[in-house]
Structure formats: structure tokens, C-alpha cells
C-alpha positions in Angstrom: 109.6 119.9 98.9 111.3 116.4 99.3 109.4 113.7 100.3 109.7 112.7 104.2 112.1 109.2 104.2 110.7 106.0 103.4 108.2 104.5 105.1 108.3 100.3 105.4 104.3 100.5 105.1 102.3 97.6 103.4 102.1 100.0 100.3 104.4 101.0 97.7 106.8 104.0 99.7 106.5 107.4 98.3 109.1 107.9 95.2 109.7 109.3 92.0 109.1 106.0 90.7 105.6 105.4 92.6 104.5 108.9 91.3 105.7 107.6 87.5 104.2 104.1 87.6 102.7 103.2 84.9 101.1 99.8 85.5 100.1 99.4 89.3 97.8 96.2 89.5 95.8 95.2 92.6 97.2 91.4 92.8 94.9 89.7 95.8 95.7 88.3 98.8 95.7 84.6 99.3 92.9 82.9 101.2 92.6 79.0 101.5 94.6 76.3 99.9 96.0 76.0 96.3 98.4 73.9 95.1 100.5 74.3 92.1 104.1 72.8 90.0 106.2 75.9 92.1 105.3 78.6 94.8 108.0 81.6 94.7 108.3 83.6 98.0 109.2 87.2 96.9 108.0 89.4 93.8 110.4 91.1 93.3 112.8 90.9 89.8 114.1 87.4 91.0 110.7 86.1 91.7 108.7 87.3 89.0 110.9 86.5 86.2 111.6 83.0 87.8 107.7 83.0 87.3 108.0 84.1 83.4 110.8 81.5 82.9 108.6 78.3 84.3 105.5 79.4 82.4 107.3 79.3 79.4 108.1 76.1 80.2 104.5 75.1 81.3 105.0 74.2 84.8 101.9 76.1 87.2 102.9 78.8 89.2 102.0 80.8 92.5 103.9 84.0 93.8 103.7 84.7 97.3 104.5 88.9 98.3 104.5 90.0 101.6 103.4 93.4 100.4 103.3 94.7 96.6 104.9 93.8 93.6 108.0 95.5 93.5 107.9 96.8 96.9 111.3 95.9 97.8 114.8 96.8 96.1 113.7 95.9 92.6 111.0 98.9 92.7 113.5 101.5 94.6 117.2 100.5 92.8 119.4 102.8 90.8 118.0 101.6 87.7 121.4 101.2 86.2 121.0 97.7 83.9 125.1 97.4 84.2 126.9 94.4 82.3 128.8 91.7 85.0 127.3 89.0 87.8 128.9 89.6 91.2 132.6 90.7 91.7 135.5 89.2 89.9 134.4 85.8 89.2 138.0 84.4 88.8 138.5 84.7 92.6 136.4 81.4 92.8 138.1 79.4 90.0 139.4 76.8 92.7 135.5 76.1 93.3 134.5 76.1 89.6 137.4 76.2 87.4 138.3 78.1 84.8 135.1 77.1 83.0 133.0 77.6 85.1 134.7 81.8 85.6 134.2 82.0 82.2 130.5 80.8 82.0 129.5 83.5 85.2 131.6 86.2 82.6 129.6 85.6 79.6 126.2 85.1 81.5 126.7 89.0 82.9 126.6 90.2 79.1 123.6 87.9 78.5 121.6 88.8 81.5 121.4 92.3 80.3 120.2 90.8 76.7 117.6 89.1 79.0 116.4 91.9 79.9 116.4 94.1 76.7 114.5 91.2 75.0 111.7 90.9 77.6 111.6 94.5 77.3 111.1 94.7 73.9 109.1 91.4 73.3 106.3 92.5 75.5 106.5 96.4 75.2 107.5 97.7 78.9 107.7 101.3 79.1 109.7 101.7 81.5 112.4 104.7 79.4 115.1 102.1 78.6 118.6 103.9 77.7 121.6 102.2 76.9 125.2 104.2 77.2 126.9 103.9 80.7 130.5 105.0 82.6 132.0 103.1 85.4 134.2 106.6 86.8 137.7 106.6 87.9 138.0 109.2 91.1 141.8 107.8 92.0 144.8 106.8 89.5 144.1 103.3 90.5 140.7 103.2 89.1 141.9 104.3 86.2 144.5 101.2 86.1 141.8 99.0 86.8 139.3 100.9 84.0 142.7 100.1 81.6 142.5 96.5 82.7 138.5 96.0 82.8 139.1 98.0 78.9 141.2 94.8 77.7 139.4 92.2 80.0 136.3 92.9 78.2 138.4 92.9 74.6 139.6 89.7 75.3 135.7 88.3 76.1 134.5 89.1 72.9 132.3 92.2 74.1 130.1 93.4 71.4 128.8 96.8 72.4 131.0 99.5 72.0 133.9 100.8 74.4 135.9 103.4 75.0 138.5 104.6 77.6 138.0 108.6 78.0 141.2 110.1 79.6 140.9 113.0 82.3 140.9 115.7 79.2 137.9 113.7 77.4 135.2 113.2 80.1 133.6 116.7 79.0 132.2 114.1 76.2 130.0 112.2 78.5 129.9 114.4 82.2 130.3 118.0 83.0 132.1 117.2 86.0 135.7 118.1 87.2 135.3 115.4 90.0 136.6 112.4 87.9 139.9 111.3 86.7 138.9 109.2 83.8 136.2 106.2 82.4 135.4 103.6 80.4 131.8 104.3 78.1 130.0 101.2 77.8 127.2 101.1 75.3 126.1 97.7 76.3 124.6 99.0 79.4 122.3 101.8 80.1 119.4 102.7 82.5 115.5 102.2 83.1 112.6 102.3 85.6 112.9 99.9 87.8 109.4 100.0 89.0 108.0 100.2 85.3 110.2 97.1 84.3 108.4 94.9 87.7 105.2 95.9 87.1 105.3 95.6 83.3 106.9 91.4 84.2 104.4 91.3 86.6 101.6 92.0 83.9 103.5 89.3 81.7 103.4 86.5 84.2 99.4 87.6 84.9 99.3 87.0 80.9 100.9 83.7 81.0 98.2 82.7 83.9 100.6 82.7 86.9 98.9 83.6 89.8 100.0 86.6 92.1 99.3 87.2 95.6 100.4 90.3 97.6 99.9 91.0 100.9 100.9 86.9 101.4 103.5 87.0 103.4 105.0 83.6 104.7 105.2 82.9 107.6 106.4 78.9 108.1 107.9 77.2 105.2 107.0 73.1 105.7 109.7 71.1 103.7 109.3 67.4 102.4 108.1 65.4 98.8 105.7 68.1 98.9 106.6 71.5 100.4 104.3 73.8 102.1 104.0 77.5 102.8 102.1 79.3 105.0 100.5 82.3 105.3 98.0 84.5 107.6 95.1 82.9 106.0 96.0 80.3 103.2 98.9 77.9 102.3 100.4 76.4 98.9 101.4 72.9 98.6 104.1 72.4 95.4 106.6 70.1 93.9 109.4 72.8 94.0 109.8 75.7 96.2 111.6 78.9 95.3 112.9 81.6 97.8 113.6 84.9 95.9 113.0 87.2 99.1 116.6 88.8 99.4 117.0 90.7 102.0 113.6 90.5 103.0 113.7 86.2 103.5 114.4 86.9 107.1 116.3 84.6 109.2 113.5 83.3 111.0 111.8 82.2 107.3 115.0 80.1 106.4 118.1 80.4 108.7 120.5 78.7 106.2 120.1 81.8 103.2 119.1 84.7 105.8 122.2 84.0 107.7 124.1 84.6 104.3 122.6 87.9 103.4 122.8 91.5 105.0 120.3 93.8 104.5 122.0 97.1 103.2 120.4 100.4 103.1 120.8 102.7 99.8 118.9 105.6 98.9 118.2 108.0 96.0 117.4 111.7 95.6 115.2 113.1 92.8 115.7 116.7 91.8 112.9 119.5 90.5 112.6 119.0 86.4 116.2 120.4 84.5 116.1 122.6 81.5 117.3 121.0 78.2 120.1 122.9 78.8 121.3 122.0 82.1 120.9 118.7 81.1 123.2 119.0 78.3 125.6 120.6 80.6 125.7 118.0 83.2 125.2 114.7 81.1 125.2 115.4 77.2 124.9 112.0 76.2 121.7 110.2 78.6 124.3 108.2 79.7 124.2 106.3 83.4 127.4 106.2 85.5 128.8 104.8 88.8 132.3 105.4 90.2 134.3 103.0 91.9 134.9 103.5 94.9 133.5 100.9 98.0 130.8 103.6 99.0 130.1 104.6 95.4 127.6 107.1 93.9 125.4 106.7 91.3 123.2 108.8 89.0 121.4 109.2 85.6 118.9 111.7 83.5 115.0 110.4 83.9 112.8 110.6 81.1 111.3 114.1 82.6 114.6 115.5 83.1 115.7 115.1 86.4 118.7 114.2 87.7 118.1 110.6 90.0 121.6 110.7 92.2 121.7 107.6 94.9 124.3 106.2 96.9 125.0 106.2 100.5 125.0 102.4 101.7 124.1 102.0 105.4 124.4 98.7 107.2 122.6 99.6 110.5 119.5 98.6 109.0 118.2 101.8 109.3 117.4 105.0 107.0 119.4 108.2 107.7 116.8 110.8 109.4 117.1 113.0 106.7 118.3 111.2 103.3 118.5 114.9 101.3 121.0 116.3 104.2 122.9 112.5 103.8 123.2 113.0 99.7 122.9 116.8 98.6 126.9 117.2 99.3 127.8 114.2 97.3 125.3 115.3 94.4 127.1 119.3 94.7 130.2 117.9 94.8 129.9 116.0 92.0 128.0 119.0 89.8 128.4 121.6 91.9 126.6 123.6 88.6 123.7 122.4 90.8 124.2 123.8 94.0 120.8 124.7 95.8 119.3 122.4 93.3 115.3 122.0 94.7 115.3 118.3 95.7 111.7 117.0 94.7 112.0 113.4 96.0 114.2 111.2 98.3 113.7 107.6 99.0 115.9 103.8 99.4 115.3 100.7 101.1 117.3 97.3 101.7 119.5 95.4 99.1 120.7 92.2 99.6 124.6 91.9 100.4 126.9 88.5 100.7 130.1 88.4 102.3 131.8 87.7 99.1 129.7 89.7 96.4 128.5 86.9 94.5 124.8 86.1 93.7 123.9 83.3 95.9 121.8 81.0 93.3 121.3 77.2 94.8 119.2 74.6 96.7 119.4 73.8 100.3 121.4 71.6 101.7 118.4 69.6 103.0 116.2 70.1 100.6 117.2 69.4 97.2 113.6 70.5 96.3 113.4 73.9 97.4 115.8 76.7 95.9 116.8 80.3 96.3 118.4 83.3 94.6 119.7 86.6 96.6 122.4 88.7 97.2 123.0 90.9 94.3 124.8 93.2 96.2 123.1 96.1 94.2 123.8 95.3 90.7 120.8 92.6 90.6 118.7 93.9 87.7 120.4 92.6 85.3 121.4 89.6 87.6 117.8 89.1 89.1 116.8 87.8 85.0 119.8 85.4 85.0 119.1 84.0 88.5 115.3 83.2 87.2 117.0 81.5 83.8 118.9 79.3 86.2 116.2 78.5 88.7 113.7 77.5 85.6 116.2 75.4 83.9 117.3 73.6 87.8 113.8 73.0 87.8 113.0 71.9 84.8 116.3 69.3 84.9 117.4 71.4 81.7 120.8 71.7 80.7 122.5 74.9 82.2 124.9 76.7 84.1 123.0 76.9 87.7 125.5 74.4 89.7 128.3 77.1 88.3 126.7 79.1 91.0 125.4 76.4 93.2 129.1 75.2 93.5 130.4 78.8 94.9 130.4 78.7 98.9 129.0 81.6 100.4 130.0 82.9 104.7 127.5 82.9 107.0 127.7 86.0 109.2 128.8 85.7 112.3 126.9 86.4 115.3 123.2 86.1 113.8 121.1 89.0 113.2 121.7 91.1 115.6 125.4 91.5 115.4 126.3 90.3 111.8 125.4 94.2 110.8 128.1 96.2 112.7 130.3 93.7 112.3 130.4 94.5 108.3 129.8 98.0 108.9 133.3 98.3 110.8 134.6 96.4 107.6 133.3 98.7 105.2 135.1 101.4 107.1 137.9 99.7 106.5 137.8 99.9 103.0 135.9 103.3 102.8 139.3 104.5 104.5 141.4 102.4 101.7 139.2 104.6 99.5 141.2 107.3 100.4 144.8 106.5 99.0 
């Protein structure tokens, strides 16, 4: 039976993930005052990785979580470790030249080495599989998979590529739903949850101290900002808000104007046979389409098939996320009709208006910096973000006022009405979808 939908409980939600963990660690909750070099709000990717980066560079460091490690996106995601930072980077070239397009371009291939390296350099399990296929379902995505083929030729990509025509795609997907796709070998997929937890445990090693259940609840700024929560507070030298869409608006009005919280969910079948496997995804491989209210799916290490999609911006879950999914999912293999569907689960991403990582300091604050908005491709993103925000801090040479320089909407109307308001744009371009 599929698990009921997600509940937004102190502790982790119920998930194929949870039930797969492999390194869950009771972090305590913060009581009394502590000062330190940096507080990070959020552990998630952003905020524990931010924490690796200045340990490395010796500077003391305390994470603040409002619940668990992980709870958030970085612990539910796709798991899809996809090449690229935000969506086409040479829109902003009047903001940060041609340079500076170039520098966001090369940074999305090096932001998934980021994460292969801490992967490997500290031994995370967490089923790491490189081979991935961005799908064409209309002849214009396969024009733009032609022109993403020679982009990426032109970049000096060094993981294999391949264009598959209609008449190949038997090679990677047993699926008659797709026109075409480009394989990418430089990507792949992972455990999402595995990959926190397993950073988490780095940070512990490099004496970082974690708190969960820390939420703040009033950020002080000055020389020396302060955070507060139910029954301690941090004083530091540099102040880091990696919360996404969690931050809140009340926390910090300037960044939680700037990001929507954005439902997306996931099913989890029963276990496949070998066979079915083969028949569905011969080749391990992770894929995505391209269409505005994409799906998304990949093999887990027990043989299941993880299918997600379905982006909500009511900021609330669907009743039932198996009814919401299961047609997408037969549609796409419809080999797998009546599959049994063993878990279902999503939560919030972070969304910007113009699907860039927001990476920068506040305007009045020049000691106090943030990183959001992935716009659900942030675990590759998340690692770079944290490179950035160390080097910032550290006053080391780097490419974070590339990002800072990028101007980023605030949504219109404050909380309560910025979400409709995108939700009637996405319909637009859901129904653009269709031509």
C-alpha cells in the first residue's frame, strides 16, 4: 500500500528514502548562547555544504535546522545530479556580460564534479549513477536537444554525448512516449537523503556544530549578527541564510519575497524484476523531459521505478499524490499498468521568477548572505552555491558577484497572493506545452 501524503511533522516524512536511510543522526537542539565565525540558517544541501566549505577553510561554524537534516527538498528531490545552473544563463549577459554567462556555464559542469568528489573523498553511499536523457515529447524539443547537442560541443563538455533519433530511444527507454534525446554521461542519479546525511556526518567530522529542531525565529543584524531561537541564540561575524523555500517571509522579507514555495512529488513502485527493468530502462540511466510541467524518473538501487513530477503552486499537497501521478507514470510505460505503488511523497522547492539561483548578500547587510531558488535542479547547484558563499566569506577570489550581480523580481502581492498569481502563469505555458 502507498504511504498516506506527506506529513510537514517535526520528523523526517515517510518516503522511500526515510525507509532507505543509511545514516540518520540525532543532531541536538540548541539551548543557551554560542557564538562562532558563521551561523547557517537551513540544513539542507546549501547549508550543510556551505558548512564543509568554511571548515576547510577554518573559520567556526554553527547550523541552525528548524527540524532534521535534510528535512526539506534536499532529502525528498528527484535525485537527478543534472549538469547546468539555472535556465539559460545568456539571458542576463546585459547584467554580467559575456564573461560572466560563460563562468555560470562552466560552474554547472563543475558543480556536479563537486559533488562526485565529495562523494567519493568521504565514501557516501548514497547509489550514485551517472548516464542521463533530457526527452524530447514535441519536434521543438528536439530542435532545442539539436542546439543544447552543439551548445555543449562548443563548451568543451567532456563526458560523452549523444543525440538518439525517434528510432534509437529503444537504446536507453522502452517507451513510445518520446520523440527523441540527448544521453548525457556527465550526469546521473543518487539518494538524496543518503548524500545530506552522509555531508552532514562530514561537517560533524570537521567539528561543525549541528542543531535541529532550532528554528529561527528573529534574525538581529549589525557588526555582529544574531539569531534567535526558542531557547538559545548565536552571535557570528557572518551570517548565512540557506533556508529556500522554507526562509519564510517573516524571517527575511527581502529573499522570502523572491522565492515561491513549489510543491513536487514522487511515487515509488513495489520492487521490479531484472527483467522489467531491462525492459523499461536498460541502461540505469535518469531522464527528464522538457516540457514546463515536466516528469521525471530513474531505477533505485532495489529496483524500483522512482517517477516524480507534478509541480503545484497552491502550497499545498494533492489529496491523493498516487491518483495525481499513476497516469503520467502508465502513460509513459504503460508496460506498467496496475503497477503496486509502494510509496508516495514531495514537499516544497524553491522557485525564482526568473530561474536563476539567487546567491548574494543583502542590500543592508553586507555581512549576512543567502543562497535559494534552485528551481528543482539544486543538487548539483546547492555544492556550487556553498563554494561561492565560503569563498565571499573568506574574501577569496571567485565567481560569487557573477551571481550577486543577477537581479531577481519580487513577487507581487506578498505571500498570500504571489502563489496564484504564478500558478495562472504556469498555465500559460503548460498550455504552450501543447503546440
Amino acid at each position: 500500500m502507498a504511504t498516506k501524503p506527506p506529513v510537514h511533522s517535526e520528523q523526517y516524512p515517510h518516503s522511500y528514502y526515510l525507509d532507505t536511510a543509511k545514516e540518520i543522526y540525532d543532531h541536538p537542539q540548541l539551548e543557551g548562547s554560542i557564538t562562532a565565525d558563521v551561523c547557517i540558517v537551513g540544513g539542507g544541501f546549501s547549508g550543510i555544504n556551505t558548512a564543509i566549505e568554511l571548515r576547510q577553510r577554518g573559520l567556526s561554524v554553527v547550523l541552525l535546522e528548524a527540524k532534521r537534516v535534510g528535512w526539506g527538498a534536499s532529502g525528498r528531490n528527484g535525485g537527478e545530479l543534472i549538469r547546468g545552473i539555472g535556465h539559460d544563463p545568456a539571458q542576463f549577459i546585459n547584467e554580467i556580460g559575456q564573461e560572466g554567462v560563460s563562468a555560470i556555464q562552466q560552474m554547472g559542469f563543475e558543480a556536479v564534479d563537486i559533488v562526485r568528489n565529495r562523494i567519493q573523498t568521504h565514501q557516501i553511499d548514497c547509489d550514485l549513477q551517472m548516464g542521463y536523457c533530457d526527452l524530447a515529447v514535441k519536434p521543438r524539443h528536439a530542435i532545442e536537444l539539436q542546439e543544447e547537442y552543439e551548445s555543449l560541443k562548443s563548451l568543451g563538455y567532456k563526458h560523452e554525448i549523444k543525440l538518439l533519433t525517434q528510432s534509437q530511444l529503444g537504446e536507453v527507454i522502452g517507451s513510445d512516449f518520446y520523440q527523441g534525446a540527448l544521453v548525457d554521461m556527465g550526469s546521473g542519479h543518487l539518494h538524496p537523503l543518503n548524500l545530506a546525511l552522509g555531508e552532514a556526518r562530514v561537517a560533524r567530522d570537521l567539528s561543525a556544530q549541528l542543531f535541529e529542531y532550532s528554528a529561527a525565529e528573529k534574525i538581529i543584524q549589525g557588526t555582529k549578527p544574531k539569531v534567535l531561537t526558542a531557547k538559545g541564540e548565536v552571535t557570528c561575524q557572518y551570517l548565512v541564510l540557506a533556508g529556500n523555500a522554507y526562509i519564510g517571509h517573516k524571517l527575511n522579507s527581502y529573499i522570502g519575497g523572491k522565492v515561491l514555495p513549489a510543491g513536487s512529488y514522487l511515487l515509488a513502485t513495489e520492487q521490479l524484476t531484472q527483467q522489467q527493468c531491462n525492459n523499461i530502462i536498460p541502461q540505469n540511466m535518469a531522464f527528464a523531459d522538457m516540457r514546463i510541467a515536466l516528469d521525471y524518473f530513474h531505477l533505485s538501487a532495489d529496483r524500483r521505478l522512482l517517477f516524480g513530477g507534478l509541480c503545484t503552486y497552491s502550497g499545498k499537497d494533492p489529496k491523493d499524490i498516487e491518483a495525481a501521478l499513476r497516469p503520467n507514470l502508465e502513460k509513459v510505460f504503460p508496460q506498467l499498468k496496475g503497477i503496486r505503488i509502494d510509496y508516495e511523497w514531495g514537499g516544497m522547492i524553491g522557485i525564482g521568477a526568473n530561474r536563476m539561483p539567487q546567491i548574494g548578500r543583502l542590500p543592508d547587510a553586507s555581512n549576512i548572505f543567502f543562497a535559494q531558488a534552485y528551481a528543482g535542479h539544486g543538487v548539483n547547484a546547492t555544492h556550487m552555491a556553498a563554494k561561492l558563499l565560503a569563498e565571499a566569506i573568506c574574501q577569496q577570489a571567485g565567481h560569487f558577484d557573477v551571481f550577486a550581480k543577477i537581479k531577481h523580481m519580487t513577487f507581487p502581492g506578498g505571500p498570500t497572493f504571489r502563489s496564484p498569481m504564478l500558478a495562472a502563469g504556469m498555465l500559460y505555458h503548460r498550455f504552450k506545452d501543447l503546440f
